[in-house]
C-alpha positions as CSV (number, residue, x, y, z in Angstrom):
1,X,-26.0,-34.9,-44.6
2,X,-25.7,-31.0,-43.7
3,X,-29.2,-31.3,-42.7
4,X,-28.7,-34.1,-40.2
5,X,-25.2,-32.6,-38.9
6,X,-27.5,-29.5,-38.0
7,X,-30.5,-30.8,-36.3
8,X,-27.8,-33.1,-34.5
9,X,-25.9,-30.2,-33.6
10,X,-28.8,-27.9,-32.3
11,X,-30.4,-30.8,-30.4
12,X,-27.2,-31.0,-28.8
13,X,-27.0,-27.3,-27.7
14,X,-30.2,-27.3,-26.6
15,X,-29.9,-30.5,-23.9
16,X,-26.7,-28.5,-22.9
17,X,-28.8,-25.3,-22.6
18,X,-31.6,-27.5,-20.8
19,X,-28.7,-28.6,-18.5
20,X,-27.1,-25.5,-17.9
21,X,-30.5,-24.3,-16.5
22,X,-30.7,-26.9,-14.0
23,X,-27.4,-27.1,-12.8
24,X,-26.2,-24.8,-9.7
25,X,-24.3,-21.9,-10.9
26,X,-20.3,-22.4,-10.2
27,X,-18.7,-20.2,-8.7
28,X,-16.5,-17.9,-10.5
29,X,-13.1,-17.7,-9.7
30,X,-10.9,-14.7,-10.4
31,X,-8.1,-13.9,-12.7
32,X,-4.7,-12.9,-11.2
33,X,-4.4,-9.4,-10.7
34,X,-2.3,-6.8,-12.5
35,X,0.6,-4.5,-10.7
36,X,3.5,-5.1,-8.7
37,X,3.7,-8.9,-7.6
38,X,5.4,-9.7,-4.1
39,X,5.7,-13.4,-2.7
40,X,3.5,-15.1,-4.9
41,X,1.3,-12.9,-6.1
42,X,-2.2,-13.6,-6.1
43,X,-4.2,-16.4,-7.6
44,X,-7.5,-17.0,-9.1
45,X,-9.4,-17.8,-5.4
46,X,-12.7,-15.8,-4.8
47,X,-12.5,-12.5,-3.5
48,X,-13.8,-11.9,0.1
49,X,-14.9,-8.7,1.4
50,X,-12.7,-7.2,4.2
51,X,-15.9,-6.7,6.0
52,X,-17.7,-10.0,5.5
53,X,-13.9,-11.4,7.4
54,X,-14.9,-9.3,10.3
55,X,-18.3,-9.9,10.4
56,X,-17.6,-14.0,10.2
57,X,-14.2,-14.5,11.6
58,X,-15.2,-17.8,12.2
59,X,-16.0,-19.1,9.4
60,X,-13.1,-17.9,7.5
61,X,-10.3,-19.1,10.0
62,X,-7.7,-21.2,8.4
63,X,-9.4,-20.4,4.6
64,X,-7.5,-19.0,1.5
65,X,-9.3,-15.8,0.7
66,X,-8.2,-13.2,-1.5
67,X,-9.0,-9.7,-0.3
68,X,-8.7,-6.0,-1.8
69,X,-8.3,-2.7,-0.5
70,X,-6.2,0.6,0.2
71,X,-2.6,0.2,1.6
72,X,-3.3,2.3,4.4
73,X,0.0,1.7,6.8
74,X,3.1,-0.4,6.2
75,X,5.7,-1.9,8.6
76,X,8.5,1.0,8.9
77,X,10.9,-1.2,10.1
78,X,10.7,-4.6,8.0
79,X,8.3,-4.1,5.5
80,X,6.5,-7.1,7.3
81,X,3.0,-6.0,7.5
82,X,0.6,-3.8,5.9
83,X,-3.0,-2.5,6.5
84,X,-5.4,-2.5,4.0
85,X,-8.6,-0.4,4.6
86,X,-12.2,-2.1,4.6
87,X,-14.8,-1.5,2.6
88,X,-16.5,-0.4,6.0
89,X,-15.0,2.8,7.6
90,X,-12.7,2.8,10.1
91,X,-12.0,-0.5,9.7
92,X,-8.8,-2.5,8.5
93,X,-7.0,-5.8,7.9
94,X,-4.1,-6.9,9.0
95,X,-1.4,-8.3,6.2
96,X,1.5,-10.4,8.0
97,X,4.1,-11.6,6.4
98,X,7.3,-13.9,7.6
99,X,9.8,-11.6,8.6
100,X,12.3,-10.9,5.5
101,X,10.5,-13.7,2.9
102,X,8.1,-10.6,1.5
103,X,9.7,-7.2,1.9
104,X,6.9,-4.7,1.8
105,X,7.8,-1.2,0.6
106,X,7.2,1.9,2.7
107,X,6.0,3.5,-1.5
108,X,2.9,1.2,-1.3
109,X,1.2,3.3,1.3
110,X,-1.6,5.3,-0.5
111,X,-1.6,2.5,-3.2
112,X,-4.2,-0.4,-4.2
113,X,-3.5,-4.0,-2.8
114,X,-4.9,-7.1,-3.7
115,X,-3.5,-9.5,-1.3
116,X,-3.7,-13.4,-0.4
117,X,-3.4,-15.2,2.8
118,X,-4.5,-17.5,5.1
119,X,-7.1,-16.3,7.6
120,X,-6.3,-16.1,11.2
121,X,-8.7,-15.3,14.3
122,X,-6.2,-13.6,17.1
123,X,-7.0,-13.8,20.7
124,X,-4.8,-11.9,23.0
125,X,-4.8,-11.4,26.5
126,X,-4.9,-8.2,28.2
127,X,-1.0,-8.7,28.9
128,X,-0.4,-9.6,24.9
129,X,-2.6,-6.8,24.1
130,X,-0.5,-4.6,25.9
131,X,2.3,-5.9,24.2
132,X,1.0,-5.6,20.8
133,X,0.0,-1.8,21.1
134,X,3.1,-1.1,22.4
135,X,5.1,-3.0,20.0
136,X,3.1,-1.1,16.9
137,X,2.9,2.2,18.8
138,X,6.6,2.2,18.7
139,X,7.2,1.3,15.0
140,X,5.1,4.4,14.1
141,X,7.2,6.4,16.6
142,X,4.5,7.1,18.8
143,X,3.6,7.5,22.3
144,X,1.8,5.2,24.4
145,X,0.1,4.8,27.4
146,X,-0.5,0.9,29.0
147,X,-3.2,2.1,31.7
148,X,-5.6,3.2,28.4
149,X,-5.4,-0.6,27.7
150,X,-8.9,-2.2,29.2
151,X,-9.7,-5.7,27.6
152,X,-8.0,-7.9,25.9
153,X,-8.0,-7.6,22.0
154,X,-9.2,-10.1,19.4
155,X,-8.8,-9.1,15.4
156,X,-8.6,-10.7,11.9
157,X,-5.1,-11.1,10.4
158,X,-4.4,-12.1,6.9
159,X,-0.8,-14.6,7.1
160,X,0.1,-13.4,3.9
161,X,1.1,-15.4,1.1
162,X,1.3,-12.8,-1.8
163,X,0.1,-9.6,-2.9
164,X,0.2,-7.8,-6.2
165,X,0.3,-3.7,-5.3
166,X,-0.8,-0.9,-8.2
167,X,-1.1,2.9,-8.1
168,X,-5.5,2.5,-7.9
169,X,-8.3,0.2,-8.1
């Protein structure tokens, strides 16, 4: 009888192993992250380079991506929005959040952020774009000057959902 339950049971594994070959690999979803959790967090959806959002804005509008990077500004005034740098230089997503539902703190600046959202393709018009520096030129305190302002701008932003912030990687 122990005989039979083990050639049942290795015929078994094998046809599974068989199968397993065959089949398309699944894609692997990720765990939740560890750190400080605002909103709600971050859940198990893939992982999208910062970059790759850029490069395919397209393609990623309206998705739920989860994205990862260095908290290299936050919103002075609210807490509303934070910048987290690419894994390209000089280049960096926008995090916006509803305006007093996720409170960002001014201490995550320098910090790791792995943060979820809903991807959003912005096309402004020269007038907006004006606007829009302005408006973040004056949250940082900073001067600026329209008549540098030559085409209109189109970015990636991230409408955040959650983000979990710790001290590194």
């Amino acid at each position: 009888m122990r005989l039979i339950m083990t050639l049942v049971l290795s015929a078994g594994l094998a046809a599974a192993a068989g199968a397993a070959e065959k089949a398309p690999a699944a894609k692997t979803r990720q765990a939740p992250a560890a750190g400080v959790k605002y909103g709600k967090g971050v859940g198990a959806v893939d992982t999208v380079k910062i970059s790759e959002l850029f490069a395919k804005m397209d393609k990623y509008e309206g998705k739920r991506v989860r994205v990862e990077g260095p908290v290299v500004a936050v919103c002075p005034k609210r807490g509303c929005w934070m910048r987290l740098g690419s894994d390209k230089q000089f280049q960096d997503l926008l995090f916006k959040v509803q305006d007093g539902q996720i409170v960002l703190p001014m201490s995550a600046q320098g910090k790791y952020a792995v943060a979820e959202g809903i991807v959003r393709k912005v096309t402004l018009t020269l007038e907006q774009t004006v606007a829009h520096l302005k408006h973040e030129a004056e949250e940082r305190g900073e001067p600026f000057d329209e008549k540098a302002v030559k085409e209109p701008l189109t970015f990636v932003k991230l409408e955040g959902l959650g983000a979990v912030i710790r001290e590194k990687k």
